[in-house]
Every structure is written in C-alpha cells, then in structure tokens.
Backbone as CSV, one residue per row, in Angstrom:
resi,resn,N_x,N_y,N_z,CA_x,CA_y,CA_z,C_x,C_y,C_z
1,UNK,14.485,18.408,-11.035,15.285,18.073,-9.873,14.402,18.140,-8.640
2,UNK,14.648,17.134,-7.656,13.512,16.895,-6.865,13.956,18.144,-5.396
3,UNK,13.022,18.514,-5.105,13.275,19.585,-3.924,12.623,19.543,-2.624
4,UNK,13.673,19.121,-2.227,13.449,18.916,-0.123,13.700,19.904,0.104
5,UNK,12.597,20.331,1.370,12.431,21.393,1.965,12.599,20.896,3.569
6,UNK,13.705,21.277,3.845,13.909,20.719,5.191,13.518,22.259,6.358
7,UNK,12.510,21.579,7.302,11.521,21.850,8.117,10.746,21.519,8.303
8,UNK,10.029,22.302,9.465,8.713,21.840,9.813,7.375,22.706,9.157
9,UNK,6.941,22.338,8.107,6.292,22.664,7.568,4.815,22.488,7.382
10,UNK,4.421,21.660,7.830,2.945,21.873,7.954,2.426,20.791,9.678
11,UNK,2.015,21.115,10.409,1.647,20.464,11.495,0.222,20.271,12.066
12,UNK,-0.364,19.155,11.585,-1.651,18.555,11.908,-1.777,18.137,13.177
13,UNK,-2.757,18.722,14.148,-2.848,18.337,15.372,-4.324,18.019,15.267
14,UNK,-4.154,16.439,15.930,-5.568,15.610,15.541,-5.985,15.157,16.542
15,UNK,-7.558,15.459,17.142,-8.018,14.871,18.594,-8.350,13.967,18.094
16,UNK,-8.364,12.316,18.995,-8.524,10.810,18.789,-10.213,11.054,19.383
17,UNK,-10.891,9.974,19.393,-11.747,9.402,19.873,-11.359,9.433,21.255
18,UNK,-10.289,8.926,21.424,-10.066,8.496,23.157,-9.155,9.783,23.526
19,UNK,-8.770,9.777,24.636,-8.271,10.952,25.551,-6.661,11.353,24.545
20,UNK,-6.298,10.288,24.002,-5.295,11.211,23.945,-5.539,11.539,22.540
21,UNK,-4.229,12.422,21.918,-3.897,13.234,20.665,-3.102,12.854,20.221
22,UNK,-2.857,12.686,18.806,-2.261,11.920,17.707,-1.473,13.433,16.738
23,UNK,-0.670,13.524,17.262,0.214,14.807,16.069,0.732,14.820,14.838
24,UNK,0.544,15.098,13.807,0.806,14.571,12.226,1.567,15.783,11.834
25,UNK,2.838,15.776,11.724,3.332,16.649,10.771,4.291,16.250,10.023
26,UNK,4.445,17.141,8.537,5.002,17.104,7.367,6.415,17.390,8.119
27,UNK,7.772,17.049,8.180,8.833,17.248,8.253,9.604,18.042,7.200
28,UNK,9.453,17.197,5.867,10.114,17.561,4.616,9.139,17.158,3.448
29,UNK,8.865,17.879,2.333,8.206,17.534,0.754,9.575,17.199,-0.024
30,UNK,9.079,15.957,-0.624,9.622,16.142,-2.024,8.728,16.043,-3.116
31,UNK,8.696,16.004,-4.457,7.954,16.242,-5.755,7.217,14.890,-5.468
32,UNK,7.472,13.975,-5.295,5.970,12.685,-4.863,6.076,11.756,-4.000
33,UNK,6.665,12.113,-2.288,6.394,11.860,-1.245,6.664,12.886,-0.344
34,UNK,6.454,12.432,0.914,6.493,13.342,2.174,7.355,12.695,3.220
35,UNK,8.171,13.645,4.204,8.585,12.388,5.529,7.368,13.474,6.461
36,UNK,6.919,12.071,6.682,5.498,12.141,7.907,5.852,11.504,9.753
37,UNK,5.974,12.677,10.374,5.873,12.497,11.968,4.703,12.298,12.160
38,UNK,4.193,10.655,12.815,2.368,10.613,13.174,2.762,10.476,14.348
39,UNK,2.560,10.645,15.614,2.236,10.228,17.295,3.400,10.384,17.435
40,UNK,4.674,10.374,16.802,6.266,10.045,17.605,7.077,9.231,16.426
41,UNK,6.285,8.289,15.493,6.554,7.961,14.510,7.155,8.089,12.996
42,UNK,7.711,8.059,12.415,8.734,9.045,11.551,8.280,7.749,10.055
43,UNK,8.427,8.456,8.827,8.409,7.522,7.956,8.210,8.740,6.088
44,UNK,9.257,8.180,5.667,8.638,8.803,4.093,7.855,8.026,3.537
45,UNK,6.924,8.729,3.648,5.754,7.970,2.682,5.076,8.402,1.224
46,UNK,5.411,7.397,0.358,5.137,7.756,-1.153,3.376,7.973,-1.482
47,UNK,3.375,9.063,-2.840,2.096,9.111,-2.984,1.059,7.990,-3.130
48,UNK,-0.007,7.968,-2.437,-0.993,6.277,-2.789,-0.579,5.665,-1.329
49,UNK,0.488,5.949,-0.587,0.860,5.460,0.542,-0.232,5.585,2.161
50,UNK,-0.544,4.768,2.977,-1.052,5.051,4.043,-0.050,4.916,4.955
51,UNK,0.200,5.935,6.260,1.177,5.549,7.420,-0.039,6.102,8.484
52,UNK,0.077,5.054,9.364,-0.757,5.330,10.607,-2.464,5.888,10.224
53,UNK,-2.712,5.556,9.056,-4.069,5.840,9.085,-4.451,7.239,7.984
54,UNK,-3.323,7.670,8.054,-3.477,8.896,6.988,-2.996,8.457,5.606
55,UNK,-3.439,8.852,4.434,-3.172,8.726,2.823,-2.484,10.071,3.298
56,UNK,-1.436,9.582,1.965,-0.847,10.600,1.061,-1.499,10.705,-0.476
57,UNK,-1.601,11.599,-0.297,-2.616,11.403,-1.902,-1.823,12.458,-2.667
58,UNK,-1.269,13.356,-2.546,-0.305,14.361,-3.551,0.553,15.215,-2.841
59,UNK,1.760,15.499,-3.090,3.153,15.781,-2.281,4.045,16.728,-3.431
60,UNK,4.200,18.112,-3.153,5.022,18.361,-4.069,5.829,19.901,-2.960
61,UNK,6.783,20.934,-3.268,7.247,21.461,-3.021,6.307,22.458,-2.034
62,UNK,5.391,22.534,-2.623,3.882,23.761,-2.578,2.983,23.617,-1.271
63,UNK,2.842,22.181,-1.169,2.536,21.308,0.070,1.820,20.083,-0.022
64,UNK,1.083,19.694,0.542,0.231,18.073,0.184,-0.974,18.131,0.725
65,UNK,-1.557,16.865,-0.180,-3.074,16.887,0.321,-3.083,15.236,0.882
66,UNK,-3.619,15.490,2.213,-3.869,14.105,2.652,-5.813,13.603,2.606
67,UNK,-5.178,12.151,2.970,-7.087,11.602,3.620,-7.186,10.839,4.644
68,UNK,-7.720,11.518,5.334,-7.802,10.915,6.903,-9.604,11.239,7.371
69,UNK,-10.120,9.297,7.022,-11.185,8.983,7.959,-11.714,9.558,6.490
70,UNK,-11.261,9.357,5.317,-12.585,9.860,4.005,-12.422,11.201,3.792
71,UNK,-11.431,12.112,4.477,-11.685,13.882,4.244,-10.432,14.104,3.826
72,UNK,-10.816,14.663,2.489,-9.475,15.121,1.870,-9.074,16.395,2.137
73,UNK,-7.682,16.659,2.771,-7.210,17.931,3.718,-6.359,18.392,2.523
74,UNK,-6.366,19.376,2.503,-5.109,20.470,1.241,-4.667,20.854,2.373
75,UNK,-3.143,20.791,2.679,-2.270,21.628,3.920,-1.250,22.272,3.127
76,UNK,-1.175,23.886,3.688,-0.228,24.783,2.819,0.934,24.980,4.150
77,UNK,1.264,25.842,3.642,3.266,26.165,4.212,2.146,26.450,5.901
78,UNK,2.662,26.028,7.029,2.570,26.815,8.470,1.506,27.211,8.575
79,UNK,0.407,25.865,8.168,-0.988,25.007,8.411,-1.179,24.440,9.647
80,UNK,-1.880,24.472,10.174,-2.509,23.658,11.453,-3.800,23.205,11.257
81,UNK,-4.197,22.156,11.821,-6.074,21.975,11.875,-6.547,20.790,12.988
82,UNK,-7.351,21.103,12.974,-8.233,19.781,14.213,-9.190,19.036,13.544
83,UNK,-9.008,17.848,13.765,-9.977,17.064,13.158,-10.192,15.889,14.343
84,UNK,-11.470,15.355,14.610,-11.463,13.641,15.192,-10.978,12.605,14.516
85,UNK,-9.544,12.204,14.896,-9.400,10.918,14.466,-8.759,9.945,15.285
86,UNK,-9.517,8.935,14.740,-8.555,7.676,15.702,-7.022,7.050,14.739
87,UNK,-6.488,6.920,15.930,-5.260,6.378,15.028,-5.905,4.202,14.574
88,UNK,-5.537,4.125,13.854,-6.076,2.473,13.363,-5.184,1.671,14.315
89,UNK,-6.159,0.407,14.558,-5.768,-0.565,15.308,-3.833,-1.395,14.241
90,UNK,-3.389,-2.084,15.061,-2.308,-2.866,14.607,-2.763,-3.729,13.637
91,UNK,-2.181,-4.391,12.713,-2.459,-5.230,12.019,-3.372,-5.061,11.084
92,UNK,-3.824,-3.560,10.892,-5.282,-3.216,9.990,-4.764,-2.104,9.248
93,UNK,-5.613,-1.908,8.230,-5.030,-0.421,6.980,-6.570,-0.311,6.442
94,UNK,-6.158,0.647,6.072,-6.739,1.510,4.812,-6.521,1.804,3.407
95,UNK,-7.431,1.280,2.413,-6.815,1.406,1.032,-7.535,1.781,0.207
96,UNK,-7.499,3.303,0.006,-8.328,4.277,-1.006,-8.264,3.792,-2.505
97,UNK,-9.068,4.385,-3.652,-9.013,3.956,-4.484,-8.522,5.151,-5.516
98,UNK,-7.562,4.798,-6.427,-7.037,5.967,-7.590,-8.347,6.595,-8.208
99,UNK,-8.262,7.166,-9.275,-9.276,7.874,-10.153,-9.369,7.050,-11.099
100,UNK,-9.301,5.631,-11.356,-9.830,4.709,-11.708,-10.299,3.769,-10.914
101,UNK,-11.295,4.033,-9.807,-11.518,2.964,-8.596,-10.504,2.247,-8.761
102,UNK,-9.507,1.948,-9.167,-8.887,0.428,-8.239,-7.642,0.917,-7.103
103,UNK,-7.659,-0.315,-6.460,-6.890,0.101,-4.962,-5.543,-0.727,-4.995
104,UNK,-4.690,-0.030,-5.019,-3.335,0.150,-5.074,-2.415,-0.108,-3.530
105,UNK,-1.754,-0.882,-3.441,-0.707,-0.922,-2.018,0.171,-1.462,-1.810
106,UNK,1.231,-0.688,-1.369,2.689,-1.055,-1.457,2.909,-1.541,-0.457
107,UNK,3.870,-2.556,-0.456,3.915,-3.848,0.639,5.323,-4.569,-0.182
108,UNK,5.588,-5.143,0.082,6.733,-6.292,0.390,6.390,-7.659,-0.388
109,UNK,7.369,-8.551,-0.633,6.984,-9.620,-1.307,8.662,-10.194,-1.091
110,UNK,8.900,-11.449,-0.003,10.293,-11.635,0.422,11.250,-10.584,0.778
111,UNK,11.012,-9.677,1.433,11.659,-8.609,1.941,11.852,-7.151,0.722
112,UNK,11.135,-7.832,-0.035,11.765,-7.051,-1.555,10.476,-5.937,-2.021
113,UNK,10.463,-4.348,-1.917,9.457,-3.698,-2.014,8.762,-3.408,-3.125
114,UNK,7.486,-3.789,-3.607,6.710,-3.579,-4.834,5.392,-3.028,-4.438
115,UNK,4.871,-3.340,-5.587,3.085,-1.954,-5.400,1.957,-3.702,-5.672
116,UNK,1.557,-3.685,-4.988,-0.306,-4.245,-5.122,-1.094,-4.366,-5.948
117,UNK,-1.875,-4.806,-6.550,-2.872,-4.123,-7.253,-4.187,-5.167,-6.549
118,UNK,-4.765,-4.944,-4.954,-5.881,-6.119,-4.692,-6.594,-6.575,-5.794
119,UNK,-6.714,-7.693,-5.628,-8.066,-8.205,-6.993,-8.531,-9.520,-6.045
120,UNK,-9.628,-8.926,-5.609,-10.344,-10.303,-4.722,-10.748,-11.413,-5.532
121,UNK,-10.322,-11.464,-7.252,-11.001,-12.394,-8.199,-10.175,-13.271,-8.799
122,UNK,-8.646,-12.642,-8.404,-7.610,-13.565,-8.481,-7.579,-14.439,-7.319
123,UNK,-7.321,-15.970,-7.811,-7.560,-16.913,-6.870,-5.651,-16.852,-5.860
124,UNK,-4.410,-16.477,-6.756,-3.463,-16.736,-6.010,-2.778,-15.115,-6.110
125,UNK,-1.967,-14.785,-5.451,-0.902,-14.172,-5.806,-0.101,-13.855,-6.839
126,UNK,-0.115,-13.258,-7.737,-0.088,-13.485,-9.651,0.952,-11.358,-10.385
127,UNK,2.010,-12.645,-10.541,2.749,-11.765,-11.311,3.461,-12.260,-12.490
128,UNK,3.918,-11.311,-13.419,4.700,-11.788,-14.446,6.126,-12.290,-14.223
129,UNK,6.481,-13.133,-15.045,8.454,-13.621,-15.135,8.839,-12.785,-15.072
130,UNK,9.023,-11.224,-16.274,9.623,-10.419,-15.415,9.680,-9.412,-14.127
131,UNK,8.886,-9.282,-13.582,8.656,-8.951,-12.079,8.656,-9.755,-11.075
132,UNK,8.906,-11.268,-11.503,9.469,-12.534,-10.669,10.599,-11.857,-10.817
133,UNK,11.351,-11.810,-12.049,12.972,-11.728,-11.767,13.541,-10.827,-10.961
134,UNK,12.787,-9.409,-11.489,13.159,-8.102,-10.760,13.248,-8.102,-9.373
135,UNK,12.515,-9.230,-8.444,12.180,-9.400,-6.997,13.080,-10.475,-6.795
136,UNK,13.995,-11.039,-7.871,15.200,-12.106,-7.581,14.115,-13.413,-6.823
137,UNK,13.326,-13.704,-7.466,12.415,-14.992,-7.283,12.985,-16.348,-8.492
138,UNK,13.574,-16.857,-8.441,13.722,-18.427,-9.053,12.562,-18.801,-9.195
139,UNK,11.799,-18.584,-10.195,10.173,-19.322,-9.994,10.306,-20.700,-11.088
140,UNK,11.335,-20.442,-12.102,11.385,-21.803,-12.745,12.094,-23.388,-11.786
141,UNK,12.053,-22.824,-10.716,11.462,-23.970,-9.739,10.683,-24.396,-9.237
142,UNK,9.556,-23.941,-9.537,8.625,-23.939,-9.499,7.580,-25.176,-9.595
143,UNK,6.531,-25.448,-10.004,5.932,-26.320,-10.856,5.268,-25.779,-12.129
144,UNK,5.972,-26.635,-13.073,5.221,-26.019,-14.228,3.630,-25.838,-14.699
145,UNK,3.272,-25.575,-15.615,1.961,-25.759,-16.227,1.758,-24.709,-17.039
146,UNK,0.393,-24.922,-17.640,0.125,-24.109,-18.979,-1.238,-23.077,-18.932
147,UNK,-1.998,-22.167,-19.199,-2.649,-21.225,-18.791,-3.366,-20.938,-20.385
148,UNK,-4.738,-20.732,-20.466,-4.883,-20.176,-21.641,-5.336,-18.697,-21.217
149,UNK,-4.646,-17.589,-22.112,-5.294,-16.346,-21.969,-5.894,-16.137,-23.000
150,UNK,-6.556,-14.727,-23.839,-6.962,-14.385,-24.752,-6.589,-14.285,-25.812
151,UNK,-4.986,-14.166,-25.875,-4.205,-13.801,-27.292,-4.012,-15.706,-27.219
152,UNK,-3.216,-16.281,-26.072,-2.543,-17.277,-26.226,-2.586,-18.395,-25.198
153,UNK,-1.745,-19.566,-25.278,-1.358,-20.601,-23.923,-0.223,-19.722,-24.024
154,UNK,-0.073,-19.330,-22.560,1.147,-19.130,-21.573,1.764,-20.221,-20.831
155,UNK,2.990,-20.448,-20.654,3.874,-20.918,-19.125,3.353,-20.283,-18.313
156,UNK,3.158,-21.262,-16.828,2.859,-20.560,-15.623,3.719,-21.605,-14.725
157,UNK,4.296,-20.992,-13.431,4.621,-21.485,-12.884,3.643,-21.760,-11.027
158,UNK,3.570,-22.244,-10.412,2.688,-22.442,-9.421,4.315,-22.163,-8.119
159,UNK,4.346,-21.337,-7.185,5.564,-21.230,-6.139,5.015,-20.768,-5.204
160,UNK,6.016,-20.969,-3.963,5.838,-20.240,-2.049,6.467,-19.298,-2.292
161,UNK,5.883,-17.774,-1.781,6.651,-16.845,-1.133,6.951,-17.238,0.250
162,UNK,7.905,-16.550,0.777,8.388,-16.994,2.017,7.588,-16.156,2.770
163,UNK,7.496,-14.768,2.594,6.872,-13.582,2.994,5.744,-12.898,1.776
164,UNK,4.891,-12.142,2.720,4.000,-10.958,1.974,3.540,-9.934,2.590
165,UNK,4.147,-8.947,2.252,3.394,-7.430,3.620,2.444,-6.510,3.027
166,UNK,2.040,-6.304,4.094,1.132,-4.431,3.222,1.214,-3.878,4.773
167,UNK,1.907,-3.180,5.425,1.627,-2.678,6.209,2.050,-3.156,7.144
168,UNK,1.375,-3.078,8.326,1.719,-4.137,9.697,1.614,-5.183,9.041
169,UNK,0.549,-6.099,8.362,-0.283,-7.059,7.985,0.890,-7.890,7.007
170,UNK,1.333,-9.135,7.606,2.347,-9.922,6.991,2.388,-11.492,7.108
171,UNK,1.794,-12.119,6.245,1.710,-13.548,6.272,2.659,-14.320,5.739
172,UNK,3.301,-15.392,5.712,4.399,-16.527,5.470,3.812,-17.521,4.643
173,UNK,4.676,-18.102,3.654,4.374,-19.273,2.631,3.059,-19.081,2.079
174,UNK,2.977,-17.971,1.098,1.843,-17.748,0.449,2.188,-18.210,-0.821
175,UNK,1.052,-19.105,-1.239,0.934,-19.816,-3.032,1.062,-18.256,-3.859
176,UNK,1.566,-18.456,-4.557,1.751,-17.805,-5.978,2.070,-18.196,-7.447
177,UNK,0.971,-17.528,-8.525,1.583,-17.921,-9.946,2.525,-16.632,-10.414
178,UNK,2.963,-17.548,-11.062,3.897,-16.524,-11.943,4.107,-16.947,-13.954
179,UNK,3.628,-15.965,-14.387,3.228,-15.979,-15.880,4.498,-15.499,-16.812
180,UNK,4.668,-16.438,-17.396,5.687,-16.129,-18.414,5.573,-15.150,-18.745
181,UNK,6.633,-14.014,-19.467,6.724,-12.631,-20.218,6.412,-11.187,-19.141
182,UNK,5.501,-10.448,-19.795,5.568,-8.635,-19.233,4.256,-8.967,-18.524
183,UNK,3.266,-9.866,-18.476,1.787,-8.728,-17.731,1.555,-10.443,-17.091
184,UNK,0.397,-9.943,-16.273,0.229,-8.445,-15.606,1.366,-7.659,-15.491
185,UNK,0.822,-6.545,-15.591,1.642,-5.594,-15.275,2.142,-4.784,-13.608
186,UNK,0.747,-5.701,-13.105,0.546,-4.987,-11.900,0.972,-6.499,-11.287
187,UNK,1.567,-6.675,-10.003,1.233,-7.849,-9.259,0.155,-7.614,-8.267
188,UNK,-0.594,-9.033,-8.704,-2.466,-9.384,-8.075,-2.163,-9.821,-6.554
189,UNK,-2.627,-8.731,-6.013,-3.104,-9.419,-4.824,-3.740,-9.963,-4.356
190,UNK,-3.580,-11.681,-4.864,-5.273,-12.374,-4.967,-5.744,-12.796,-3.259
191,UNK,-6.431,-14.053,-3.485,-6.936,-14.643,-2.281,-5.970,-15.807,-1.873
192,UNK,-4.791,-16.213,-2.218,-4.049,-16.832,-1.328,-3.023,-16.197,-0.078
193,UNK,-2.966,-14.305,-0.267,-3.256,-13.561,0.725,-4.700,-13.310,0.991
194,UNK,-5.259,-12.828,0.649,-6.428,-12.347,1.221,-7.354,-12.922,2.075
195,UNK,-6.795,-14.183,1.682,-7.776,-15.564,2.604,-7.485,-15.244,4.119
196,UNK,-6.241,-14.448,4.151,-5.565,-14.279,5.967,-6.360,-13.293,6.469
197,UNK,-7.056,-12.353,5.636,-7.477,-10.976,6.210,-9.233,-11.037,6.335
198,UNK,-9.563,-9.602,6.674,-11.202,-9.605,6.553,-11.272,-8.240,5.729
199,UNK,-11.694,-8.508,4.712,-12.055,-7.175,4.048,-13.436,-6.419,4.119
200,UNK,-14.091,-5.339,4.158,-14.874,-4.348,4.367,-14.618,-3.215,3.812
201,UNK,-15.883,-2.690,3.079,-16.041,-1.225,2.553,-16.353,-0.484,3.229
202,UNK,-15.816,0.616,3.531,-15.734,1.802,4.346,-15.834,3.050,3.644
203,UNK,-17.119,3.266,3.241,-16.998,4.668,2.070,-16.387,4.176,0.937
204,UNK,-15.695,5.005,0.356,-14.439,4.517,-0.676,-13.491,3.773,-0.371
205,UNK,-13.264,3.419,0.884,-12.133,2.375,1.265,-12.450,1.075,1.398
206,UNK,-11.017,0.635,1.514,-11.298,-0.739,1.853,-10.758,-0.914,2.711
207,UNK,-11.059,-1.068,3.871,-10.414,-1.711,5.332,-10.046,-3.258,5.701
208,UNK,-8.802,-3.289,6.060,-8.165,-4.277,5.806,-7.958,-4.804,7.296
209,UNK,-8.455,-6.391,7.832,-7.643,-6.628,8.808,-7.171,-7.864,8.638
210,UNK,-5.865,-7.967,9.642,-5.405,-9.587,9.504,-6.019,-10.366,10.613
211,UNK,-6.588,-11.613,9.954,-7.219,-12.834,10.803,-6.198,-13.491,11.913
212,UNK,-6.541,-13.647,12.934,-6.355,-14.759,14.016,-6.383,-16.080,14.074
C-alpha cells in the first residue's frame, strides 16, 4: 500500500548562477514518485522524471535521491543543502540514462501520457498497434505497407500525430509508424521529432533543445 507522507519533508535550497535562488522541496513521498516545489512551482513527478532541471531518480517513504547538474543527492527526513545550480532555459531538458544506458522520457503523444524510449536511429516516431490503440490512435487510417523484421513481414502503417511533448518541448503533425501486434515495446522517439530539436552530450546526459 502506497504511503504519503504529507509535509514538508526534505528542503533543498539551491544558489543559481545568477543572483537569484531556486528552492526545491519534497512536499510529499510516495513508493515511486515525489510532489516537488522547484522556485514556486508544484508538480508530482515520477521516478526517471525531470521537473525544472532536477531528476528524480528513486522516491520511497524513507526519502529520495535526486540529480541535479550530474550530482546524485540522497536527501533524508529534515535535509537541507546548497549546491550551484541554474534552473534550465524554456523549451530545453535533461535526459539521464537508466542502468542500461538508454534514456527514457515521459511526454505526451495527442494529449495522451506515455514513456519515450529516444533512438536517434529510428527514422520516424515508431510504436506498436497495441500502444496505438491504448493512446485511442485510429492508425488503420493510415497508409498501409509492409516491413520486413527478423522473425517476419509485418503490417505497418505510415500516420500524423497531431501533437508530441517531452517537457516544455512540443511539436505538431509529426510522421509516425505504427507496427502491427506487441513491440516495440517501448515507443521510439525517432527523428521525425528529433529533427525539431538539437541534441548534445552533457556527461551522461543528453540535453535537449527545441529549434527555431
């Protein structure tokens, strides 16, 4: 049974680069997110999640460990600390990588919330029929066509999202395939988003901005 701890329980006070101060505190834990106050800003954010520049990387009753700027912080019950950080520009993120390098991010797809999986090697936007359906996508309106994978030829369908988010970062009428049956398992965040952004390695991250 999942256990909220309502208070103020851990409070990160963070000097910026510039004059002012950016305040981060834990409000409430549950077993695998947090609600996070950043600057004035309020938001539950799930584990793997970035808000305002900080990861959540593990969240449970006990307390959480964040990453902010590459430094992984363990914060216990009526914690404080100082660190330099800048809060991130608009329209830009941060996206750490699991304990299998790959980078994971939850974002939107027609108003409808799912998880990421970037792959700069996928050419479109690429999910399975059933995770088309689950997101209430009609893709057999699509245009048809045929795909060879390793076991087999698949159905694929070629479609517009109307929308695609990760963050601030949200582009309109993005190409997407969509593959008959269960896999991927993950939906690809290929380059018919990615083409909008500028990507860069930052340590272990990947810094994300949207193009002009």
């Amino acid at each position: 049974m999942r256990r909220i701890i309502f208070s103020i329980l851990l409070t990160l006070i963070i000097g910026s680069a510039q004059a002012t101060k950016v305040k981060v505190k834990v409000i409430a834990l549950f077993a695998d997110k947090a609600y996070l106050e950043i600057g004035g800003n309020k938001k539950i954010v799930n584990i793997g999640e970035t808000f305002e520049g900080v990861l959540l990387k593990s969240a449970s009753g006990r307390g959480a460990v964040v990453v902010i700027d590459g430094e992984t912080i363990k914060l216990n019950l009526n914690q404080s600390i100082g660190a330099n950080y800048k809060k991130p520009d608009h329209d830009s993120m941060k996206i750490y990588p699991n304990s299998q390098g790959m980078y994971f991010v939850k974002g939107s797809i027609n108003g409808q919330p799912t998880s990421f999986l970037v792959d700069t090697g996928a050419t479109f936007v690429t999910m399975s029929g059933q995770k088309a359906r689950a997101l209430g996508i009609d893709f057999h309106k699509g245009i048809r066509g045929t795909a060879q994978t390793a076991a087999a030829v698949v159905q694929v369908w070629r479609i517009t999202l109307n929308t695609v988010d990760i963050g601030d970062i949200g582009v309109r009428n993005v190409d997407a395939t969509v593959i008959e049956g269960k896999h991927p398992s993950d939906v690809l965040l290929g380059n018919s988003f990615l083409q909008h952004t500028r990507i860069q390695q930052v340590g272990p991250a990947l810094e994300i901005h949207k193009r002009y």
